[in-house]
C-alpha positions in Angstrom: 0.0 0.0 0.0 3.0 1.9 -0.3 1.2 4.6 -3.0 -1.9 5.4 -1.5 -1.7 8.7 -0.5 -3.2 9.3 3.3 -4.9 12.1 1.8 -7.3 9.4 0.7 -7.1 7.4 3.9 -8.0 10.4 5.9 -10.4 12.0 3.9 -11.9 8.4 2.2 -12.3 5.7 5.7 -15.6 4.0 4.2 -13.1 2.9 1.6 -11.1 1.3 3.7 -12.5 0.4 6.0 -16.1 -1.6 6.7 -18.9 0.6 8.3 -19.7 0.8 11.8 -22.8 0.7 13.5 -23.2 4.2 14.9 -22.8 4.0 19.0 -26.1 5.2 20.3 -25.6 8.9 22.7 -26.2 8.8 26.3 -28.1 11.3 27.8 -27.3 13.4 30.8 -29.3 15.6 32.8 -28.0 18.3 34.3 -27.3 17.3 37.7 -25.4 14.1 35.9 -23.3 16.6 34.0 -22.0 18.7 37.0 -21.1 15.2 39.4 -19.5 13.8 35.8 -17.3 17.4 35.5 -16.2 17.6 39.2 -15.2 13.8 38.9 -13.1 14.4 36.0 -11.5 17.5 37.7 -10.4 15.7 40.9 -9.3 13.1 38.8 -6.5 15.3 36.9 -6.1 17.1 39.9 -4.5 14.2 41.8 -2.7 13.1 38.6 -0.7 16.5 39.3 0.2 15.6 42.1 1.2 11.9 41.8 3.7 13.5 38.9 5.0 16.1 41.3 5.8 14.0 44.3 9.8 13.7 44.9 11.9 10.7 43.6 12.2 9.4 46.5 8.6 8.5 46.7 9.5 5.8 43.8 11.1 2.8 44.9 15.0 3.4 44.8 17.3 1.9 41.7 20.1 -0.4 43.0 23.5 0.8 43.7 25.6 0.5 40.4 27.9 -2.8 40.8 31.5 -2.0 42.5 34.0 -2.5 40.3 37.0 -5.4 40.5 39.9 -4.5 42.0 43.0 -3.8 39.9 45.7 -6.4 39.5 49.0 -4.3 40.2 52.0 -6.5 39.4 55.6 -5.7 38.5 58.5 -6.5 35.9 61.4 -8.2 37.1 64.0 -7.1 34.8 64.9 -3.8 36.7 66.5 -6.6 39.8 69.4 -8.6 38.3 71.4 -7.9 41.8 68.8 -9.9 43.6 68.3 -13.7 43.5 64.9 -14.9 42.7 64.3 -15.6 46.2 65.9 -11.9 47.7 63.4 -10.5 45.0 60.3 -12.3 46.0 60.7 -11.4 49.5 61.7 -8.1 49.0 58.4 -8.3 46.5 56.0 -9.3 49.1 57.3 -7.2 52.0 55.8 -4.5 49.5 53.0 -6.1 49.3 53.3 -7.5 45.6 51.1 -9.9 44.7 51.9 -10.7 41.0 55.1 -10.4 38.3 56.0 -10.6 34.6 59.0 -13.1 35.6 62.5 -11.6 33.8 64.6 -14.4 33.6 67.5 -11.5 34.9 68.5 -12.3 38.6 71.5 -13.7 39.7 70.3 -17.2 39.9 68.5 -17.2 36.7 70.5 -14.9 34.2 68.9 -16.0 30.7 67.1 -13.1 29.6 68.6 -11.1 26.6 66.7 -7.8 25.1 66.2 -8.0 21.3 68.2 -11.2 20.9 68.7 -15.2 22.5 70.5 -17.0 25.1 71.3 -20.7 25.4 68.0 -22.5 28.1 69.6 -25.9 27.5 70.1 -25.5 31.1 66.9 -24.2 32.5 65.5 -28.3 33.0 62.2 -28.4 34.0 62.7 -29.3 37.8 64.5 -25.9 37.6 61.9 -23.8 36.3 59.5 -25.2 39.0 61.8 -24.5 41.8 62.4 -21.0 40.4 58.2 -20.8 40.1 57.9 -21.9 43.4 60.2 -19.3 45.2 57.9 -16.9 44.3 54.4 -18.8 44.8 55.5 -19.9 48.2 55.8 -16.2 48.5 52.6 -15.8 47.6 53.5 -13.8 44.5 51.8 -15.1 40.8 53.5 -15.1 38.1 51.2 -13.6 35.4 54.4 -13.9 32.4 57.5 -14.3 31.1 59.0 -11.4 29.4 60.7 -12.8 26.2 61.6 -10.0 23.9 63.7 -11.6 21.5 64.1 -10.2 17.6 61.3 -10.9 15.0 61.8 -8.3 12.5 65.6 -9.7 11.6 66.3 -10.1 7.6 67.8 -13.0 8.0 65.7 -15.9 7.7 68.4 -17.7 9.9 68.0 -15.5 12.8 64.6 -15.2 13.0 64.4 -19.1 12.7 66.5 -19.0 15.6 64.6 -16.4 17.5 61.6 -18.3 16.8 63.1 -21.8 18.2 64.3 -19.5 21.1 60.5 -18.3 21.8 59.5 -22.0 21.2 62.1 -23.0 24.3 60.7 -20.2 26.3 57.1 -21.5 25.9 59.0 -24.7 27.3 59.9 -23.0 30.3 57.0 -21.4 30.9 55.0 -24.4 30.7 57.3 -26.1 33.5 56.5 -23.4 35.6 53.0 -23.0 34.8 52.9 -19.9 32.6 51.2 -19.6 29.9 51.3 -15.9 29.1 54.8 -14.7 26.9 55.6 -10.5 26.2 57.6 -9.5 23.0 58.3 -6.7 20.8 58.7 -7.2 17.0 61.9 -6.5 17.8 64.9 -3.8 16.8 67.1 -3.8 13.4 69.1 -1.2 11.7 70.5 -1.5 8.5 74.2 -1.2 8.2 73.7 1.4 5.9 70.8 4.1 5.6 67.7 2.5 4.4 66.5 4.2 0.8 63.4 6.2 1.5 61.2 4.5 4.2 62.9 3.5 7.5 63.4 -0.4 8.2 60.2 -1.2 9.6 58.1 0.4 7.9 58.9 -1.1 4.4 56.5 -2.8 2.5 58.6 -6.3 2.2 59.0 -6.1 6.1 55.3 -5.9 6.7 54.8 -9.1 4.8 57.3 -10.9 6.1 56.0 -9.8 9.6 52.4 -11.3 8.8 54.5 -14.5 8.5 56.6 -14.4 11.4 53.8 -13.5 13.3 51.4 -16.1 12.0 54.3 -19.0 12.9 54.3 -17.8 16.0 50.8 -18.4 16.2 51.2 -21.7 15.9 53.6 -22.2 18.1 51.7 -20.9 20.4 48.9 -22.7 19.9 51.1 -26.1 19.8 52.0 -25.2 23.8 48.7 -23.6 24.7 49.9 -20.1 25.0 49.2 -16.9 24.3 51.9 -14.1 23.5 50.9 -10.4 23.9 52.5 -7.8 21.7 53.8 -4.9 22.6 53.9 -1.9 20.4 56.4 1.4 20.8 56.6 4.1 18.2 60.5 3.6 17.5 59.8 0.5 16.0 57.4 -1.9 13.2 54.4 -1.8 15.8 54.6 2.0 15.9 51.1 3.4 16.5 47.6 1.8 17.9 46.0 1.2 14.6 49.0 -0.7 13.0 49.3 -3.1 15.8 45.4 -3.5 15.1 45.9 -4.2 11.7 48.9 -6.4 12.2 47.0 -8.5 14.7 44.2 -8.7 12.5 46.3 -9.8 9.2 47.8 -12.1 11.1 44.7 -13.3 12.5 45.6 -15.9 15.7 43.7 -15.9 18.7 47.0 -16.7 20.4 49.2 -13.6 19.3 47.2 -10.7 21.4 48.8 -7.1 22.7 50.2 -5.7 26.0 49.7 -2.3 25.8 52.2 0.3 27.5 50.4 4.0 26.5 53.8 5.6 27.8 55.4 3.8 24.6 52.9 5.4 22.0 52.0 8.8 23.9 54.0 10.2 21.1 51.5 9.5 17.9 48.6 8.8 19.8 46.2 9.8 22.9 45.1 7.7 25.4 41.2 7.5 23.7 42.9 6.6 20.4 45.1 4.1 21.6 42.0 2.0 23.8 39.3 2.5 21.0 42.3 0.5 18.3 43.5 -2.5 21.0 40.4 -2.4 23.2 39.5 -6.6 21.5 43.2 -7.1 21.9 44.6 -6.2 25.5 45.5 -8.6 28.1 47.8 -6.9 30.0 49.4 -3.3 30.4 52.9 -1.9 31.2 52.8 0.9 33.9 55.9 3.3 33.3 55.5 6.7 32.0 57.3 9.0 29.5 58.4 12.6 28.9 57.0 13.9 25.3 59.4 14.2 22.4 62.2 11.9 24.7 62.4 8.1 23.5 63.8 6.8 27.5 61.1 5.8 29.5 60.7 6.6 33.7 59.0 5.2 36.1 55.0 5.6 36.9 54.2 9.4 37.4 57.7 10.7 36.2 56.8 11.9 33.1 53.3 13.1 31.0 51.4 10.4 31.0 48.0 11.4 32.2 47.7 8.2 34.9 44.2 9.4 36.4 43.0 9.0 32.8 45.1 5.7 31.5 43.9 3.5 35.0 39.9 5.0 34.8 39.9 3.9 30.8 41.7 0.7 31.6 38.8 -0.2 34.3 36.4 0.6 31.8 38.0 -1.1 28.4 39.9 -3.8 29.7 38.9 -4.6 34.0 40.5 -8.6 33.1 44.3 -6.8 32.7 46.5 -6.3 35.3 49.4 -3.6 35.1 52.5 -4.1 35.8 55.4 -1.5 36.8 58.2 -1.1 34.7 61.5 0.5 34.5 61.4 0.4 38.1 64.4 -1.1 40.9 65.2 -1.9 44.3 65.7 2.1 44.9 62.1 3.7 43.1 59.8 0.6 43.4 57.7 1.1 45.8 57.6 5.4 44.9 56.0 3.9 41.6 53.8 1.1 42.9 52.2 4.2 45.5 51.8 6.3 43.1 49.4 3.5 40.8 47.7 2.6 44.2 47.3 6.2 45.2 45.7 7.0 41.3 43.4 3.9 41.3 42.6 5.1 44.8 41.7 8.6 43.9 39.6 7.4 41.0 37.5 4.6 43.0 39.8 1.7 42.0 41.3 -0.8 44.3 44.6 -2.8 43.6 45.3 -6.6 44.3 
């Protein structure tokens, strides 16, 4: 009926409709007619003031549901003088309940930024022990921080990065973690690059989407998940590339860490949680001065922290933060200046 004008409809109803037998008129006498009138006034009258009566009349809403505490944890690479026991008890003293295990103190020195190290003697009775120093300690450990080089142009040394990761996924599985942090990792040519830097070159993007979907299935072979972490020095330099490289590469396994002190630079905080909000499992705490590539610890720098913890609760309550670029001698000024922002915004910490 799409072309009948309601011109017609209005103007036409016997056409449309069948005819009705006319409903007869009551008839009121005069006295009928005032009791009818007064009724109807009362009526509205009252209706006035139902509307106008305060809220509180109505029966009250429930209380919005308190949000989860914040897990607060912190990244062992900033203690190599400590053993992995002097750390977890200097850990918990502090009241540190979870870590991204470094394999970087004095009884454990594996870990290598941006490149490898030979596990062959990390056996798996080993990595419990070094797991259970910490749980007995009553510290979790939510990670292991890999970091090793992805973006290399040689296929031989990103096979052997890869077999690296795959080892560290060994380790982690011995000690119960199932959770692995890397970069893409760091190259520079030995001579200038011709127009585009390194990473951004179009035959390094492709050979990323590999790299990155082998790691995938690695990952899925050991049951583990591997967040990466973007910084705008390198191949994951902005938000909405490391969206689009997690989606080309397309593995539920290979997910992100965010660290908004590493791409404060290109992007603000809203940017940065409306690109990775599907992706984020875990953040890094630190902070950064603008225009300067060294990071600092939490509330050292311009990151707006009151803003970054309050959009975290919102986008991503399942991912806990952990402290970085911290040591024995500023920990604990960082890890009170998280508490005291989650604290001042209506967040607990765990």
């Amino acid at each position: 009926m799409a072309g009948v004008s309601w011109f017609f409809i209005a103007f036409w109803p016997n056409s449309f409709h069948p005819a009705k037998k006319p409903t007869p008129m009551i008839k009121l006498n005069r006295r009928q007619a005032i009791v009818r009138t007064a009724r109807t006034a009362v009526a509205g009258a009252l209706g006035g003031v139902y509307a106008t009566l305060p809220a509180a009349a109505a029966a009250p809403e429930p209380p919005p549901p308190a949000a989860a505490p914040v897990t607060v944890g912190l990244a062992t690479f900033g203690f190599p003088t400590l053993s992995n026991a002097d750390l977890a008890r200097e850990l918990a003293g502090a009241g540190v309940r979870t870590i991204q295990l470094f394999l970087s103190q004095t009884d454990s020195n594996f870990w290598r930024y941006n490149s490898r190290s030979d596990l062959s003697s990390l056996t798996d009775d080993r990595c419990r022990a070094i797991a259970d120093v910490y749980r007995q300690a009553g510290i979790a450990i939510h990670s292991l921080g890999v970091y090793t080089n992805l973006i290399h142009p040689d296929p031989a040394e990103r096979r052997a990065n890869l077999d690296y990761f795959e080892a560290m996924m060994r380790v982690g599985h011995a000690m119960g973690v199932r959770v692995f942090i890397n970069e893409a990792g760091d190259y520079h040519p030995p001579e200038p690059a011709p127009g585009l830097a390194y990473p951004f070159q179009e035959e390094v993007w492709r050979r990323m989407i590999v790299t990155g979907k082998e790691l995938g299935g690695l990952a899925e072979r050991h049951d583990a998940v591997v967040l990466m972490e973007p910084f705008f020095g390198g191949f994951l330099a902005s938000a909405k590339r490391t969206r689009l490289f997690l989606e080309e590469v397309g593995s539920p396994r290979i997910r992100a860490l965010l660290d908004p002190a590493n791409l404060l630079e290109l992007n603000d905080l809203e940017e940065m949680f409306d690109q990775l909000r599907p992706f984020i499992d875990c953040f890094h705490a630190k902070d950064r001065k603008l225009h300067v590539e060294r990071g600092v610890p939490a509330g050292e720098g311009d990151l707006d922290y009151r803003k970054f913890v309050t959009l975290a609760a919102q986008r991503a309550p399942h991912a806990p933060m952990i402290l970085e670029y911290v040591g024995p001698d500023n920990y604990r000024q960082a890890l009170h200046h998280l508490r005291e922002t989650l604290r001042a915004v209506g967040l607990g910490a765990v």
